[in-house]
C-alpha positions in Angstrom: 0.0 -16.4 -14.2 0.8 -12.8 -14.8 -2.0 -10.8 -16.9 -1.5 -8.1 -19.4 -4.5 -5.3 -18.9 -5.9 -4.7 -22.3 -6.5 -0.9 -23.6 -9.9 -1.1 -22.2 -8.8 -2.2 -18.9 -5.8 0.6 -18.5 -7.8 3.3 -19.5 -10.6 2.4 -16.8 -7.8 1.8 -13.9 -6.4 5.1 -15.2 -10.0 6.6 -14.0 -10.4 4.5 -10.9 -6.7 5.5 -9.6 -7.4 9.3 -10.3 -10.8 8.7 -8.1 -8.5 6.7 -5.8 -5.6 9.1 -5.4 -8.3 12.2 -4.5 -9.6 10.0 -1.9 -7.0 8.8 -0.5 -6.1 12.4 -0.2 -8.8 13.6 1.5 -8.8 11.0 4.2 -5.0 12.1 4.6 -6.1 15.1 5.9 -8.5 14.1 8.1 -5.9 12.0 10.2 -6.2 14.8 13.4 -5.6 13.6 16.7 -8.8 12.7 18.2 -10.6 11.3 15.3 -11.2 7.8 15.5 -9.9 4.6 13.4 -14.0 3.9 12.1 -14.1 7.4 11.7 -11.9 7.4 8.3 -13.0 4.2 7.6 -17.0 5.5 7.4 -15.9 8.4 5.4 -14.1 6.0 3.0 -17.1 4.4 2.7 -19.0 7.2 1.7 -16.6 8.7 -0.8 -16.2 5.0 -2.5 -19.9 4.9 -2.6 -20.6 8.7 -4.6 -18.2 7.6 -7.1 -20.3 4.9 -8.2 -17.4 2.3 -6.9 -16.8 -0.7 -4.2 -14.6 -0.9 -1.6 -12.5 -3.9 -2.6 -10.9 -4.8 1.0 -14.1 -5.1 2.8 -15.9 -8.9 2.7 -12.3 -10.0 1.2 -11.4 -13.3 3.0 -7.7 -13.2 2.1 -5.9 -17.1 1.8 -5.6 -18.3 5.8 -8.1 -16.1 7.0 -10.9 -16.9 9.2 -13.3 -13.9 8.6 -13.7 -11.5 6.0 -12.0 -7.9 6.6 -14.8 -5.7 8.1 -13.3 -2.9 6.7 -13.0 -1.1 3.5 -10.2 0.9 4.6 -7.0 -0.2 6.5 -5.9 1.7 9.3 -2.3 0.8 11.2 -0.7 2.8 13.9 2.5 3.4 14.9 4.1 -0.4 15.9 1.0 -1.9 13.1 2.9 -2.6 10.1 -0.2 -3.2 7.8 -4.1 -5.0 8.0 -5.1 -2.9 11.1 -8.8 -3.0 11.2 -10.3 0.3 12.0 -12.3 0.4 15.1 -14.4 3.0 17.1 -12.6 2.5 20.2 -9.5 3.9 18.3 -8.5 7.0 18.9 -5.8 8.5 17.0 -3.2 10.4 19.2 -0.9 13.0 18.6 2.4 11.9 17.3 0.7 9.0 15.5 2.1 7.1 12.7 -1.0 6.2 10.4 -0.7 4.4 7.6 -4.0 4.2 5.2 -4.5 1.9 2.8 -6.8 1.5 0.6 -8.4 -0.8 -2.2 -11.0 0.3 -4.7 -13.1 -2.0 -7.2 -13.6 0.7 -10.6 -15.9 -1.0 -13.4 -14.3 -4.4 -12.9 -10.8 -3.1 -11.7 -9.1 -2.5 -8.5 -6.1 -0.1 -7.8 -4.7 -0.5 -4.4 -2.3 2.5 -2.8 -1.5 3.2 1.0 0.4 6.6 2.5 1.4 7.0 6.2 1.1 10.3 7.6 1.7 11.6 10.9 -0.9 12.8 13.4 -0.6 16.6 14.9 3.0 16.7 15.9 5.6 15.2 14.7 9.2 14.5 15.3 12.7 13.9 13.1 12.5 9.8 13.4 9.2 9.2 12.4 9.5 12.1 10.0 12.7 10.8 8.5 11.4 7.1 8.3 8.1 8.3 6.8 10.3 10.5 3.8 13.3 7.0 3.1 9.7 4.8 2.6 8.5 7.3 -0.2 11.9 7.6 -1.2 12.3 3.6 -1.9 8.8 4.0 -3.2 10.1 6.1 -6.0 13.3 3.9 -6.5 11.2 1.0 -6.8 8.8 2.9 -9.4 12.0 4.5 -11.1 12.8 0.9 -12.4 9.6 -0.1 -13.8 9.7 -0.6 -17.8 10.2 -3.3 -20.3 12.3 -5.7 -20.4 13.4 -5.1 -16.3 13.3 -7.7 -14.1 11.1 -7.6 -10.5 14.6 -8.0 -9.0 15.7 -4.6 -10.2 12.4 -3.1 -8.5 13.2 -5.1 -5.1 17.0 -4.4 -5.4 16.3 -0.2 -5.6 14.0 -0.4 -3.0 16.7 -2.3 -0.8 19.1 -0.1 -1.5 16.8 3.1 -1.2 15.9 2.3 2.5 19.5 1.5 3.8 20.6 -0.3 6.5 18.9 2.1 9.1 15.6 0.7 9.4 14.0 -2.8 8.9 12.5 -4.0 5.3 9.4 -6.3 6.5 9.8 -9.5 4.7 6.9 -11.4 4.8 4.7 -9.2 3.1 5.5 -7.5 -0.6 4.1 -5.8 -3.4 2.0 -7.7 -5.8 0.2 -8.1 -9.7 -2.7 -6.0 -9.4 -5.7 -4.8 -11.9 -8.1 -7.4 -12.4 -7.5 -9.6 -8.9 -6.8 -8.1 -5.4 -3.6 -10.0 -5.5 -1.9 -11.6 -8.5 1.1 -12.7 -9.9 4.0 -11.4 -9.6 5.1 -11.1 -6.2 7.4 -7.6 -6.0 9.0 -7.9 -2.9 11.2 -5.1 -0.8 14.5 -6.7 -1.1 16.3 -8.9 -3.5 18.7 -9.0 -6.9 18.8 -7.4 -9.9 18.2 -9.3 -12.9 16.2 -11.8 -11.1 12.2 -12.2 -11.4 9.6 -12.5 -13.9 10.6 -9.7 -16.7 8.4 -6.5 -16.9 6.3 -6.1 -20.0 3.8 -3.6 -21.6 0.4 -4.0 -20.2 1.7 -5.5 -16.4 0.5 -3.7 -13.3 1.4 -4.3 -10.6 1.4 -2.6 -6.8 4.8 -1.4 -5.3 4.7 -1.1 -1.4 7.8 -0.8 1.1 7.2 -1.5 4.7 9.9 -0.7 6.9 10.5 -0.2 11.0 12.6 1.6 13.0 13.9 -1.5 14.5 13.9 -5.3 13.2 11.9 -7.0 10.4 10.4 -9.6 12.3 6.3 -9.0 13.2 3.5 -11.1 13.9 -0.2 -10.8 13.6 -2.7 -9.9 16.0 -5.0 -11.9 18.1 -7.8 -9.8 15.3 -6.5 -12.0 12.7 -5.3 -9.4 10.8 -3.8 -6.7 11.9 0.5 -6.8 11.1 2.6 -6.2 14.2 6.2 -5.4 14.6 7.3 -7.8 17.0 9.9 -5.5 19.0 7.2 -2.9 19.0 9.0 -0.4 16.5 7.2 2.1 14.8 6.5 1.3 10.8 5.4 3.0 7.4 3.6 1.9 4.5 3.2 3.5 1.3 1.7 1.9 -1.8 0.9 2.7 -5.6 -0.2 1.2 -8.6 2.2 1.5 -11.7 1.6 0.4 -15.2 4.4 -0.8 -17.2 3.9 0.9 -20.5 6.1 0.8 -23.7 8.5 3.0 -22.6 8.5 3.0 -19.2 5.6 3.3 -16.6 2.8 5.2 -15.7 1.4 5.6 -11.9 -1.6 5.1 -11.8 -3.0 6.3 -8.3 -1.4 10.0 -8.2 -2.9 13.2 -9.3 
């Protein structure tokens, strides 16, 4: 069942995805080489915790899952496609790929919103896969408004990303707000005119994953972590957009 936010509810996630965005931010910059995976992940900790807020992924036993996620913030490198669980023995290097993402519970709502940024130096590919991501990011959020379908979100995403690099298939964007995950599904590929139709009050997170090589991954002997399965490097990047009465509102930027 998709839920419509109430006025209360949109003006807190307005607040919690301001806090969001700023931290997200911050731990953008700390991605250096030599700092470690649990590194970010304790400093996300701390900046959750002195706004008064939760970490939403951490202690979340996702459907399937064996364990709860130890984490509170996800950390995937280069071939990790999304889910990697940030350890101490994980030393960023230069020329990383990191994607972070990140869930945070605000007064009874959660906005969720990934980037992936590169570590010390980088070079055109990565750079280049990193900048068509954001790009279907924004052709994705460009669509959002009433009376749109999902379809028309998938489709511009599709088309935004090309046919140079893989669109990961088994995972998609999602109904967020009150839930971690909720209807609808917003995948990275599909039709127009097809899907649930977009109205006032829906939020929901956009978030193409793509690869510089195939679409097919796996996951990790963790349990979690996302894997491309011909080892090709991947991005992630994630917000949380409200559909308002005339168009949409994201809700995890500054």
């Amino acid at each position: 069942m998709i839920l419509i936010k109430t006025q209360e509810q949109i003006n807190t996630l307005r607040e919690g995805g301001e806090r969001h965005a700023r931290i997200l931010q911050e731990l953008s910059s700390m991605v250096v080489p030599g700092v470690t995976a649990k590194e970010l992940d304790d400093h996300a900790r701390a900046l959750i915790a002195a706004n008064g807020d939760t970490a939403a992924f951490l202690g979340y036993k996702p459907h399937g899952a064996t364990e709860p996620y130890p984490a509170a913030l996800i950390v995937s490198i280069n071939d990790e496609v999304v889910h990697g669980i940030p350890k101490a023995d994980t030393v960023i290097q230069d020329g990383d790929i990191v994607s972070l993402d990140l869930g945070i519970w605000h007064n009874k709502t959660i906005t969720d919103a990934a980037i992936t940024v590169i570590a010390g130096t980088a070079n055109k590919k990565d750079m280049d896969m990193i900048a068509t991501a954001q790009r279907a990011l924004q052709a994705g959020i460009a669509q959002v408004k009433p009376g749109n379908h999902i379809g028309d979100i998938s489709a511009a995403i599709e088309a935004a990303i090309g046919n140079q690099y893989g669109i990961i298939r088994e995972y998609s964007g999602h109904g967020v707000g009150i839930n971690i995950h909720e209807d609808p599904y917003v995948p990275n590929y599909g039709t127009k005119g097809t899907g649930p139709i977009l109205k006032s009050g829906m939020v929901i997170a956009i978030e193409p994953m793509i690869t510089l090589g195939g679409d097919e991954v796996y996951v990790d002997a963790d349990g979690y972590t996302v894997k491309t399965k011909d080892g090709s490097r991947a991005a992630h990047v994630e917000h949380t957009v409200l559909v308002t009465e005339k168009g949409c509102e994201v809700l995890t930027s500054l």
